[in-house]
C-alpha positions as CSV (number, residue, x, y, z in Angstrom):
1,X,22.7,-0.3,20.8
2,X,22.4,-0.2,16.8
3,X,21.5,-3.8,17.3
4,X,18.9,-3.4,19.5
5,X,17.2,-0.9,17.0
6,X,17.3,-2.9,14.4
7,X,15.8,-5.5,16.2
8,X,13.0,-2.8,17.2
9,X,13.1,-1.6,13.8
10,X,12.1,-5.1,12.3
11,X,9.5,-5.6,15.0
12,X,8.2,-2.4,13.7
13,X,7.6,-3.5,10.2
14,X,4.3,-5.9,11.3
15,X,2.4,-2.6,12.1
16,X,2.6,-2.0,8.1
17,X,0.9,1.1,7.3
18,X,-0.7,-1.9,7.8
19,X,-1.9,1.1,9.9
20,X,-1.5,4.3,6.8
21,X,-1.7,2.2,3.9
22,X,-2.1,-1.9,4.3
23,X,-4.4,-2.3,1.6
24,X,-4.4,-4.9,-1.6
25,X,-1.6,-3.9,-4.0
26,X,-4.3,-1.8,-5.7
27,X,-7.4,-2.1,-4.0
28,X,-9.7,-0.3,-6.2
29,X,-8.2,-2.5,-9.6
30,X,-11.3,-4.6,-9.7
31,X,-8.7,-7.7,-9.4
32,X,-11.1,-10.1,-7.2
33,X,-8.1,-12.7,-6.9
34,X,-8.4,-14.3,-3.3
35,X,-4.6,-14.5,-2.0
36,X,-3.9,-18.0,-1.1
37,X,-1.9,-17.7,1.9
38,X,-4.8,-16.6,4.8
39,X,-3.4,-18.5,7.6
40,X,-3.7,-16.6,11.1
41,X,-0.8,-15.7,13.1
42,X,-0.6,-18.9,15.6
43,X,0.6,-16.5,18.5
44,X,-3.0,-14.8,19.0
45,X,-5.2,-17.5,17.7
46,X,-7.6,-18.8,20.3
47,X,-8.1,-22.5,21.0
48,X,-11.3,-22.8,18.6
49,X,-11.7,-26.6,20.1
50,X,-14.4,-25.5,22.6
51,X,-14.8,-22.4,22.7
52,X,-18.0,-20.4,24.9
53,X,-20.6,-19.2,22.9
54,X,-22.0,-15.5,23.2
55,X,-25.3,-14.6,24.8
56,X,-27.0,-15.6,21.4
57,X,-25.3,-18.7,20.9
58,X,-22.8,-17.2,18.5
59,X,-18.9,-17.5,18.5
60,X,-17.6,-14.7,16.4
61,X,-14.7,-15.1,14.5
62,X,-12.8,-11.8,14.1
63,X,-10.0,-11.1,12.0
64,X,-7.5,-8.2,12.6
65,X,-3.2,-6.5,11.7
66,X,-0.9,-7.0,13.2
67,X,-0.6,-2.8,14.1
68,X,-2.8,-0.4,15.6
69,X,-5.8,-1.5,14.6
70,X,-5.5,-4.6,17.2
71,X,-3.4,-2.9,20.2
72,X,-7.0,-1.3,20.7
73,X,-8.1,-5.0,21.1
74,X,-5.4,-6.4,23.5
75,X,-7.8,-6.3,26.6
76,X,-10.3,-8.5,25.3
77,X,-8.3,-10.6,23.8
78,X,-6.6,-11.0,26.9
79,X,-9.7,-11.4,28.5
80,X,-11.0,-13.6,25.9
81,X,-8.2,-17.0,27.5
82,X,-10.9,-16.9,30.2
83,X,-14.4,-16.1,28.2
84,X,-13.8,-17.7,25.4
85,X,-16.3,-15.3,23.8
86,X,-14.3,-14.9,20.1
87,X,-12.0,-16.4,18.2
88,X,-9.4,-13.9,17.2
89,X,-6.9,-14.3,14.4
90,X,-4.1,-11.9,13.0
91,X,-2.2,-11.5,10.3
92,X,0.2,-9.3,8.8
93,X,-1.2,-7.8,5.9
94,X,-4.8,-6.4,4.9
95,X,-4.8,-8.5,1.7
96,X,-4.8,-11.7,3.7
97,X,-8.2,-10.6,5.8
98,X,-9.7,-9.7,1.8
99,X,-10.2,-13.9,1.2
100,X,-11.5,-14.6,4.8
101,X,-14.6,-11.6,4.3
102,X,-15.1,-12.4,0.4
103,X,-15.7,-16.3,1.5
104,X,-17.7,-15.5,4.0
105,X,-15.1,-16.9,6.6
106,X,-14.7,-14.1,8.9
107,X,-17.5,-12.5,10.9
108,X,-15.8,-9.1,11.7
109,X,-12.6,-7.6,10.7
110,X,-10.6,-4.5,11.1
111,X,-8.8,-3.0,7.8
112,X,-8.3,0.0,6.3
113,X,-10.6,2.6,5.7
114,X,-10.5,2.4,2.3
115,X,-10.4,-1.5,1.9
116,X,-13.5,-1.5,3.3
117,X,-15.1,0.5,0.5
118,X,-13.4,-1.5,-2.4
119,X,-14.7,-4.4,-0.3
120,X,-18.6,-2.8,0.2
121,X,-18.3,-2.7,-3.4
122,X,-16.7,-6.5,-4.3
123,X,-18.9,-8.0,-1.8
124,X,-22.2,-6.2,-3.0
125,X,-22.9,-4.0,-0.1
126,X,-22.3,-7.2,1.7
127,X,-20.5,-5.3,4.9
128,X,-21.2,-2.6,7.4
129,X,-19.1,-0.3,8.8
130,X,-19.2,-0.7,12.4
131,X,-16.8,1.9,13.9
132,X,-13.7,4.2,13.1
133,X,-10.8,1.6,15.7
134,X,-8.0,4.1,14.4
135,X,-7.4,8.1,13.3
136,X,-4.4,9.1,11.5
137,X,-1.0,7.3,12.4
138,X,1.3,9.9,9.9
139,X,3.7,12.8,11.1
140,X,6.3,14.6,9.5
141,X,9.6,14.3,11.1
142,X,12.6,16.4,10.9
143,X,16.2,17.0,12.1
144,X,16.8,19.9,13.4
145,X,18.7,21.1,10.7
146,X,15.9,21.2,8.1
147,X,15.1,24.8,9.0
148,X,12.3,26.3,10.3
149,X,9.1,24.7,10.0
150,X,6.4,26.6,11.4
151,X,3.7,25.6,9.0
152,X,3.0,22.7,6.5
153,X,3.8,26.2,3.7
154,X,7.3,26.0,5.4
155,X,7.9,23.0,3.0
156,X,7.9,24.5,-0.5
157,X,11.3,23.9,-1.5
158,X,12.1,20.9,0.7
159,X,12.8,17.3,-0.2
160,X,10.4,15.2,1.7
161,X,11.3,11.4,2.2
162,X,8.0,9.1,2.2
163,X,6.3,5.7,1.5
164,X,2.9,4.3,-0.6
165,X,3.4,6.0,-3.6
166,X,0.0,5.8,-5.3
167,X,-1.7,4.6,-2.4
168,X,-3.2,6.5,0.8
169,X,-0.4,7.8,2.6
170,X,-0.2,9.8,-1.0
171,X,-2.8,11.1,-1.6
172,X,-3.7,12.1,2.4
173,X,-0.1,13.9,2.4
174,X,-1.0,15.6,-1.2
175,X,-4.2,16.9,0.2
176,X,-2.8,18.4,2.8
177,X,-0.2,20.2,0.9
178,X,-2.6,21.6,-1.6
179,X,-4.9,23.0,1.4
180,X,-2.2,24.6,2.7
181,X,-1.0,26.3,-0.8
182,X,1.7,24.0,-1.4
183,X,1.9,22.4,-5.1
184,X,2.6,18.4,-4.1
185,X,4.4,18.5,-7.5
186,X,6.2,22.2,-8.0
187,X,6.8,23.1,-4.9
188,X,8.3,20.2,-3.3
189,X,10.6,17.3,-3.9
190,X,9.1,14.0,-2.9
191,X,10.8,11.8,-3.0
192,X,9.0,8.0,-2.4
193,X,10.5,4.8,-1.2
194,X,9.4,1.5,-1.2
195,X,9.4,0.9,2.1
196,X,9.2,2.6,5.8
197,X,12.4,1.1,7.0
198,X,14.2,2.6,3.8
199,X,12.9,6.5,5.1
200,X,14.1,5.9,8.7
201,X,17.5,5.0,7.2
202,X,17.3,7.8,5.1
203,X,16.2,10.3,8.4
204,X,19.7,8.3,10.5
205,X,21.9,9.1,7.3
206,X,20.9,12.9,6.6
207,X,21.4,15.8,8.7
208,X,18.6,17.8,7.3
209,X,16.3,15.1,6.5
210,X,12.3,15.5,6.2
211,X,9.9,12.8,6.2
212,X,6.5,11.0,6.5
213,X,6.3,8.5,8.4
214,X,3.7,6.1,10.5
215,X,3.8,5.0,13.8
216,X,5.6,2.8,15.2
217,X,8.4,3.9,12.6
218,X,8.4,7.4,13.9
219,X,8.9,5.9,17.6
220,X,11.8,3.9,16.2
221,X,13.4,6.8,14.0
222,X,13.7,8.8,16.9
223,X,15.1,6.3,19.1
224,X,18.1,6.1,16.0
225,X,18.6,9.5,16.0
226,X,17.9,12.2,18.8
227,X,18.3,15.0,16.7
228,X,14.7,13.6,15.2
229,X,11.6,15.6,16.0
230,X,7.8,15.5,15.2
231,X,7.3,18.3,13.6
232,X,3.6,18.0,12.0
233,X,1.3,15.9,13.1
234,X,-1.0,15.1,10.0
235,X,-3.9,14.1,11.9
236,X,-4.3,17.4,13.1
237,X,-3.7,19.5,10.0
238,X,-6.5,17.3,8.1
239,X,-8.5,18.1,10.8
240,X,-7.7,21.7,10.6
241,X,-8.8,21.6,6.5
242,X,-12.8,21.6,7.4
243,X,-13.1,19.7,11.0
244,X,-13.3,16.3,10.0
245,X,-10.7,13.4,11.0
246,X,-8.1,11.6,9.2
247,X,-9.1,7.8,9.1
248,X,-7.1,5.1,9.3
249,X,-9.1,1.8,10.3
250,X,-12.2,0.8,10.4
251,X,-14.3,-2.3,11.8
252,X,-16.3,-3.9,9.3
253,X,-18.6,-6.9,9.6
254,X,-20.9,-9.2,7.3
255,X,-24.0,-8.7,7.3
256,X,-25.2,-11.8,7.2
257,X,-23.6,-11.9,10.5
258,X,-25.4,-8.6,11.8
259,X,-28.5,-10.0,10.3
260,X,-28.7,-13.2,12.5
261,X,-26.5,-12.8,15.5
262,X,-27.2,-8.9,16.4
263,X,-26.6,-9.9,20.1
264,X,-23.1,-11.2,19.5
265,X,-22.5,-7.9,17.8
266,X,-23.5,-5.6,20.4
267,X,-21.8,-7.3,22.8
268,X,-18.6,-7.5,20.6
269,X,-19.1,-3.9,20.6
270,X,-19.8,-3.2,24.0
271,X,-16.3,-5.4,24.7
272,X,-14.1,-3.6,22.4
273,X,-15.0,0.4,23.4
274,X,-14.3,-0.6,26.6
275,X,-11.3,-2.5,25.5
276,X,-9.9,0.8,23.9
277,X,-10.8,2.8,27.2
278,X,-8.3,0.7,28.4
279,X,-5.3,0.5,26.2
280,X,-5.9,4.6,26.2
281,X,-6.0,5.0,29.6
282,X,-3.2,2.3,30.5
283,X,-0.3,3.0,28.2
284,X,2.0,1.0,30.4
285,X,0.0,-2.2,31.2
286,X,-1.7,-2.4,27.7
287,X,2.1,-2.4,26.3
288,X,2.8,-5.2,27.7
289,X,-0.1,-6.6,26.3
290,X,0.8,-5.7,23.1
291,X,4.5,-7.1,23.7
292,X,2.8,-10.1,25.4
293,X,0.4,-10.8,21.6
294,X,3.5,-10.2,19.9
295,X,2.4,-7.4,17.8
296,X,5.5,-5.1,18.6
297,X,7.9,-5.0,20.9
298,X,7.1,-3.9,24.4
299,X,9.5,-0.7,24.8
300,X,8.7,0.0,20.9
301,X,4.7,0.1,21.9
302,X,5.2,2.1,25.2
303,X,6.3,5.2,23.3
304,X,3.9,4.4,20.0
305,X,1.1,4.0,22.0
306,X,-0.1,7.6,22.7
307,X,1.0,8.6,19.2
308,X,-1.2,5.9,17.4
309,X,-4.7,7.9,17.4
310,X,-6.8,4.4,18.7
311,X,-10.0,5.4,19.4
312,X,-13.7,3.7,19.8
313,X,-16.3,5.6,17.2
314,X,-19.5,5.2,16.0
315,X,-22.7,6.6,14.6
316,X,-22.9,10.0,13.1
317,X,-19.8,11.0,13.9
318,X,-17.9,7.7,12.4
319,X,-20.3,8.7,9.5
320,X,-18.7,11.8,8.5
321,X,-15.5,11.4,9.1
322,X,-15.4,8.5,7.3
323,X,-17.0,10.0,4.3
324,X,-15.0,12.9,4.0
325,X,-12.3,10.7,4.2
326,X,-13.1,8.5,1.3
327,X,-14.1,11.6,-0.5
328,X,-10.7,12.9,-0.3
329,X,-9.7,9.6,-1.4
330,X,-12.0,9.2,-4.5
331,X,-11.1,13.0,-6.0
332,X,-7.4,11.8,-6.0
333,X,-8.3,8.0,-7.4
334,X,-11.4,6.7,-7.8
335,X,-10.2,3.1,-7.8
336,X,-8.7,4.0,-4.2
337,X,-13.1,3.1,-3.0
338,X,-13.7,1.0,-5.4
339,X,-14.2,3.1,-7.9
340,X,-17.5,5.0,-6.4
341,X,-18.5,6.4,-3.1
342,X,-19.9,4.0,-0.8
343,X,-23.9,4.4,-0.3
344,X,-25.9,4.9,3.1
345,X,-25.7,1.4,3.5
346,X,-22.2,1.0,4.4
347,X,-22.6,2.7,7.4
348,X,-24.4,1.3,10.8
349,X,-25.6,4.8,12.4
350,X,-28.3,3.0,15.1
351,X,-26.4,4.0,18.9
């Protein structure tokens, strides 16, 4: 059994908070090095040799992680072997999409939230944000010896396992501490590993553990240890702050390419909400899916799934949830955006 969770556990690691905090080392550094290494995942590229254009003549080539931010996809790229509509490629890590949209070699792409300011800023105001594909992934998980924990307050004095120091799972868990009275740095012990596989060790060895923790790895923690439970979900105590949602991805395409193919966008759009209305609607099936692109393992994505906030928005409302996000973002490091706030520009409001 340990064996099979490791195995899960590994699988886990593609979704990288790739899903909470996948970004370039330091994203807002002004570093404009172009990683090397941007070759797609093999399993999920389509046969580019003849592919179907779009209704405008267009093939677009779409870039995506390996994590949330493509389960939402899974039905059209499944659907895609037959239409040949797109050619999809994935990859492991944000930093590997940053070449493809800086070289102009990607049409759209889905990435974090906040990448795609320090990009809107690298590229100048060369990208539009399409739509929010992703809300928060992060929950607090306890044992059920860590006491009662009614309210976030019910964490002063606790020590609270976590990863991405100095990045976004930081400074969204900070925020939330501070608007709930809690001092991130007096009132609680944090304590910050490098990586999410080193917390859910940390949650199997302790009997009064805490932690923060993504999806899947929350899914797989709790499969090590039954005595686990979700305790907060921070998704809904950002939302509890002043209404607005936590972000976690967001699809983001050239403009160049909404320029000249605007058909081939709209339809990319039209196939990916109803894409998510599926893998919302169809936990079991669009598992498999997931399984079947290898992006986690199938019994890993069943339980995930409803946990992973994938969701399909646009306009106004993707508007100002992403902004308050990215404000949030910019008070605790400005280099987290690109070191300033992204203009009207950024966002594609049109229905």
């Amino acid at each position: 059994m340990k064996k099979f969770l490791a195995i899960l556990l590994a699988l886990a690691m593609t979704l990288s908070l790739a899903a909470c905090g996948s970004e370039t080392e330091n994203p807002g550094s002004g570093d404009n090095t172009v990683p090397e290494n941007n070759a797609p995942d093999d399993s999920v590229q389509d046969d580019a040799s003849a592919p179907e254009a779009a209704e405008d003549g267009y093939v677009l080539n779409i870039a995506s992680l390996k994590g949330p931010t493509t389960m939402g996809m899974v039905k059209m790229m499944k659907d895609n072997a037959d239409t040949q509509k797109y050619n999809f490629s994935m990859f492991g890590a944000a930093d590997e999409i940053v070449g493809l949209i800086t070289k102009g070699e990607t049409d759209i792409a889905n990435i974090p939230c906040n990448l795609a300011a320090v990009l809107y800023q690298k590229t100048q105001k060369g990208l539009t944000v399409l739509d929010i594909n992703t809300l928060g992934v992060l929950y607090v998980l306890a044992s059920s010896d860590s006491g009662d924990l009614a309210t976030v307050a019910d964490l002063k004095g606790k020590t609270v396992y976590s990863t991405g120091k100095g990045t976004t799972p930081e400074y969204v868990f900070n925020y939330i501490l501070r608007s709930n009275g809690v001092d991130p740095e007096a009132d609680v012990n944090i304590e910050y590993l490098s990586e999410a596989t080193e917390v859910a060790a940390k949650m199997s060895e302790s009997a009064d553990a805490i932690a923060v923790l993504p999806q899947p790895y929350v899914t797989v923690a709790m499969n090590q240890n039954e005595n686990l439970k979700i305790v907060f979900d921070l998704t809904e105590e950002w939302e509890k702050i002043d209404g607005s949602q936590l972000v976690t991805g967001v699809t983001v395409v050239r403009n160049e390419v909404l320029e000249q193919h605007p058909e081939a966008v709209e339809q990319f759009l039209s196939d990916y909400s109803a894409s998510v209305e599926y893998v919302t609607a169809n936990t079991d099936d669009a598992a498999a899916l997931v399984g079947e692109f290898d992006i986690v393992a199938e019994p890993v994505a069943k339980k995930a799934l409803p946990y992973c906030n994938i969701v399909f928005m646009t306009g106004d409302d993707m508007k100002t949830n992403v902004s308050a996000y990215l404000k949030v973002l910019y008070d605790s490091d400005p280099t987290s955006v690109g070191g300033e706030l992204p203009d009207e520009q950024f966002y594609r409001t049109e229905e």
